[in-house]
C-alpha angles and dihedrals in degrees: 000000000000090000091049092054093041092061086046089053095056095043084055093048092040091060094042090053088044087048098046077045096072123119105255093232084066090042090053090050092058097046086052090050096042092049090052082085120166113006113238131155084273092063102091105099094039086055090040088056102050095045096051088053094046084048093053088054124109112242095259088056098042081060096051094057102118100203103031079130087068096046088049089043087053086048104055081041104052089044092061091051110027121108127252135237101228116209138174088266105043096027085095082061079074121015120058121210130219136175127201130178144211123208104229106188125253127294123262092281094053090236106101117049106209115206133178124245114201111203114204139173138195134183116270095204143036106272145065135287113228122200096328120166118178132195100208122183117195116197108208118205143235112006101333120138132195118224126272085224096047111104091218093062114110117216114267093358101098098181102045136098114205122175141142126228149197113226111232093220102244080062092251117143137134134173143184135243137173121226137179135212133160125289116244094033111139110236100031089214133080109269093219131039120186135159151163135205104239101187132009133163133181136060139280116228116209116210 
């Protein structure tokens, strides 16, 4: 029996002194990893961190960290909730576009027939939407106008829409303009829609 919990106590002693006997470095990594806690939307910098010091690590280290499955875990984790940086080219990822429109009546003449286009957005995706303004220009094809009086015409540029926006934070927007085409035509609608977002700015939120 002595000799039983002899033999227990060495192995015991043998793994401590094999634990106190890691590279620092590795010490270090393990602490990073252990004080990343909880993953929230704040955990960014903490995972950043852990991850930077594993990967300075040499190939035997990085073997003898202990709790990598924790940094990887926090990883996953953090990529489903973090915000995102919107920008002109990912900002369709999450903001869907639609256009409607309103038939007006003709003009005084009776040649052009006006209509209103209603611009509108939702979210794409289940989140939230934090301090986004957006610059959007809608090109509006064949022989549409906008109206001189619409505050979305750009100068010399008679078929296109051009605004800026701020973002309500659920993606919802809309807006009205008033365009112009030629009476008689047979489909009172332009033929071909196309935009792009030129500037945008802010962060998307998931949930």
């Amino acid at each position: 029996m002595k000799k039983a919990l002899s033999l227990i106590l060495a192995i015991a002693m043998s793994l401590s002194l094999c634990a106190c006997g890691k590279n620092p470095a590795v010490q270090n990594v393990e602490t990073l990893i252990k004080n990343i806690g909880t993953v929230t939307i704040d955990s960014g910098d903490a995972i950043s961190a852990a991850r930077i010091a594993y990967d300075a690590l040499g190939k035997e280290d990085k073997s003898n960290v202990s709790n990598l499955d924790k940094l990887t875990e926090a990883e996953a984790i953090y990529q489903k909730i973090a915000p995102v940086e919107l920008t002109a080219e990912n900002i369709s990822d999450y903001l869907v576009v639609n256009f409607d429109f309103e038939y007006a009546g003709l003009d005084s003449l009776g040649i052009l027939a006006n209509h209103r286009i209603t611009c509108s957005t939702y979210s794409a995706r289940n989140g939230s939407f934090d301090n986004v303004t957006a610059t959007i220009r809608i090109t509006l094809e064949p022989d549409w106008y906008v109206l001189g009086t619409d505050t979305g015409r750009v100068e010399d540029e008679e078929g296109i829409l051009q605004y800026s926006f701020r973002l309500p934070s659920d993606g919802k927007y809309s807006e009205i303009h008033d365009i112009f085409g030629w009476y008689g035509i047979a489909d009172p609608r332009p033929q071909n829609i196309t935009y792009t977002f030129t500037e945008v700015s802010g962060t998307f939120i998931p949930n």
